[in-house]
C-alpha positions in Angstrom: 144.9 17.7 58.1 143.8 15.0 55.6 140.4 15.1 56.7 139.8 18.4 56.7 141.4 18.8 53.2 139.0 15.6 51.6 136.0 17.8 54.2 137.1 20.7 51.9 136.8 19.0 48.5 133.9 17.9 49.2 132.2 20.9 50.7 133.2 22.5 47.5 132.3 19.6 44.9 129.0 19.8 46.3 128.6 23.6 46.0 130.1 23.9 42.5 127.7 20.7 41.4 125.1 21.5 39.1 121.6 21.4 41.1 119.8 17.7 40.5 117.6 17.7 37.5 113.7 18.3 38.1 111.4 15.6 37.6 109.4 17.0 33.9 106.0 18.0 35.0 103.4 14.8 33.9 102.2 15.1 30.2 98.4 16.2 30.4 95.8 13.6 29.7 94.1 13.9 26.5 91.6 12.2 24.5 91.6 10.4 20.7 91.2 13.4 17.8 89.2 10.3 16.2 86.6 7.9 17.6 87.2 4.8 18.0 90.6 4.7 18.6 92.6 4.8 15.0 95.5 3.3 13.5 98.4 4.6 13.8 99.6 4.8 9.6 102.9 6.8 10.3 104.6 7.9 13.6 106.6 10.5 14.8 109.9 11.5 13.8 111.1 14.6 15.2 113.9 16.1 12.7 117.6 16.8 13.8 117.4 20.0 13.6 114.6 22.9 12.6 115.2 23.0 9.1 115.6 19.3 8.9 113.2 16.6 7.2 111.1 14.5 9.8 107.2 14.2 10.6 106.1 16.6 13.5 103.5 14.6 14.2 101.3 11.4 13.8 99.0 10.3 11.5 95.6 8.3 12.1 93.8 6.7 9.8 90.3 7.6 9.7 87.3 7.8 7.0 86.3 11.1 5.0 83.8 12.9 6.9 84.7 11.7 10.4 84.1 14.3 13.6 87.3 15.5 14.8 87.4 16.4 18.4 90.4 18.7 20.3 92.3 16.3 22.4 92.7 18.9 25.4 90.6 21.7 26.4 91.7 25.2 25.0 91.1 27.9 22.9 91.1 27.9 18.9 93.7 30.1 17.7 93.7 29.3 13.8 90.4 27.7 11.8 91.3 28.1 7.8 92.7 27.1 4.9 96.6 26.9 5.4 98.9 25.6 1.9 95.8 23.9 0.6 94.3 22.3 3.5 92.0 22.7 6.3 93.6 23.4 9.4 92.8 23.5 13.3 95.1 24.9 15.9 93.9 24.8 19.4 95.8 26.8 22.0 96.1 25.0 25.7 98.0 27.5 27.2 102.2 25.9 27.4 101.7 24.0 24.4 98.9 23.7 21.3 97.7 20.8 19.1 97.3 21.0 15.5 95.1 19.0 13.1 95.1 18.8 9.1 93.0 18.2 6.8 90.3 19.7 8.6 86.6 21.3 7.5 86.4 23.5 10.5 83.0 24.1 12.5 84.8 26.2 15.1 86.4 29.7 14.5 89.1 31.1 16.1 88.2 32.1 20.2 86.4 29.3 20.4 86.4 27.6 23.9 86.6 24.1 23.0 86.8 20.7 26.2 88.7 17.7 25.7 86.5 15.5 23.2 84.6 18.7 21.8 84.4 18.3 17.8 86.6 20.8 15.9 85.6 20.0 12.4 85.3 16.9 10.2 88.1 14.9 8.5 88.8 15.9 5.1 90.1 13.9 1.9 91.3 16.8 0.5 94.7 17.5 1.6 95.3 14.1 3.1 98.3 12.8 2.2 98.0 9.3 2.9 95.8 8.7 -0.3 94.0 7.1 -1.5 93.1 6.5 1.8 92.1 9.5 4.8 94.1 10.5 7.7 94.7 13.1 10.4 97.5 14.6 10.8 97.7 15.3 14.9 100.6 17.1 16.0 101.5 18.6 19.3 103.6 21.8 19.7 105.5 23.0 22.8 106.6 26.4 21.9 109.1 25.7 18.8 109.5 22.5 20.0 107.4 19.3 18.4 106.1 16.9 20.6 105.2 13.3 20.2 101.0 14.1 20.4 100.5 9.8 21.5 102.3 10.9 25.0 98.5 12.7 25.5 96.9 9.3 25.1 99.4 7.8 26.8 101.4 5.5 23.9 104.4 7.5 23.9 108.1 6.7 24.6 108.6 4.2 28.2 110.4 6.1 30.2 112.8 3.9 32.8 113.7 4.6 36.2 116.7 3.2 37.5 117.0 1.6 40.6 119.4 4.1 42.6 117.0 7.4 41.2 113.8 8.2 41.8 113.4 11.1 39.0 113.4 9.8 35.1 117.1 10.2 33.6 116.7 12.9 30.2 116.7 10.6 27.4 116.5 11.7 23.5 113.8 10.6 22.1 114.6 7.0 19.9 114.3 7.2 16.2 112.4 4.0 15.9 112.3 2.7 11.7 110.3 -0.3 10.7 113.0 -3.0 9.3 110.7 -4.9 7.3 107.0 -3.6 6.2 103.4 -6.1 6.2 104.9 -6.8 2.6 108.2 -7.2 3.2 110.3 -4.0 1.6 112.9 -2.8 3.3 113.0 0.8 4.9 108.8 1.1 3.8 106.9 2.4 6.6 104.0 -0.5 8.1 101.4 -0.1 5.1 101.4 3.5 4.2 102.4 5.4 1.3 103.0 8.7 3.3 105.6 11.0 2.9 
């Protein structure tokens, strides 16, 4: 009688279990929106909730005038002038990249590969001053995304040792303690905001 009762339980823990988590589909690979590969000057940092204050995205330092290239292949869906600055939205079916401060040389429909030049970097709007950056963001329908996961630099991911699927982790808030000149709570060297 026992057995079959603990038989029973588990018969019907298993049934009412949730299903096991699927492993996420692999992020695609991209390419560098600047050539060589740039400095990082401020990092991600998703906000808490929609509404909330963060940075949807990274920003690279570059030079006035540099080429800009789409990191993944896709379509342009937006090439103007957007709250004062130049801005590139390229379309790649799930999810979409954007880019600002942009002079556009493609228009919207464009067909653009991986590495194709979208446009070149533009001081006006950049708001890393006084020096240039891009500001490279990845979208996912509402959702931001960290865009350095596309060259591969974004957050490890650890398996444990009983699992062979990664375990859902929230993405770490990561906050530089001390800056190159040693102010506290100053992001490395960059007066973004």
């Amino acid at each position: 009688m026992a057995t079959r009762l603990a038989l029973l339980l588990t018969l019907l823990a298993a049934l009412l279990a949730p299903p096991p988590a699927r492993a996420s589909s692999p992020d695609p690979v991209g390419v560098w929106p600047l050539v060589p590969e740039p400095e990082v000057v401020r990092g991600f940092d998703p906000p808490d909730d929609p509404w909330g204050a963060g940075h949807r995205g990274v920003d690279l330092l570059g030079s006035p005038g540099q080429p800009v290239r789409s990191a993944l292949p896709g379509t342009v869906t937006w090439s103007g002038v957007l709250a004062g600055r130049g801005v590139v939205v390229v379309d790649h079916g799930a999810t979409r990249t954007t880019y600002e401060p942009v002079d556009a040389t493609v228009a919207v429909g464009d067909r653009v590969a991986a590495g194709d030049r979208i446009g070149r970097l533009s001081p006006v709007g950049s708001h890393c001053l006084p020096r240039s950056c891009l500001h490279w963001g990845w979208i996912d329908g509402e959702t931001y995304l960290d865009p350095l996961r596309l060259v591969g630099l974004g957050p490890v991911r650890l398996l444990p040792l009983w699992r062979d699927e990664p375990v859902p982790v929230p993405y770490a808030r990561w906050t530089p303690l001390i800056d190159l000149v040693g102010r506290p709570g100053q992001a490395r060297g960059c007066a973004c905001w």
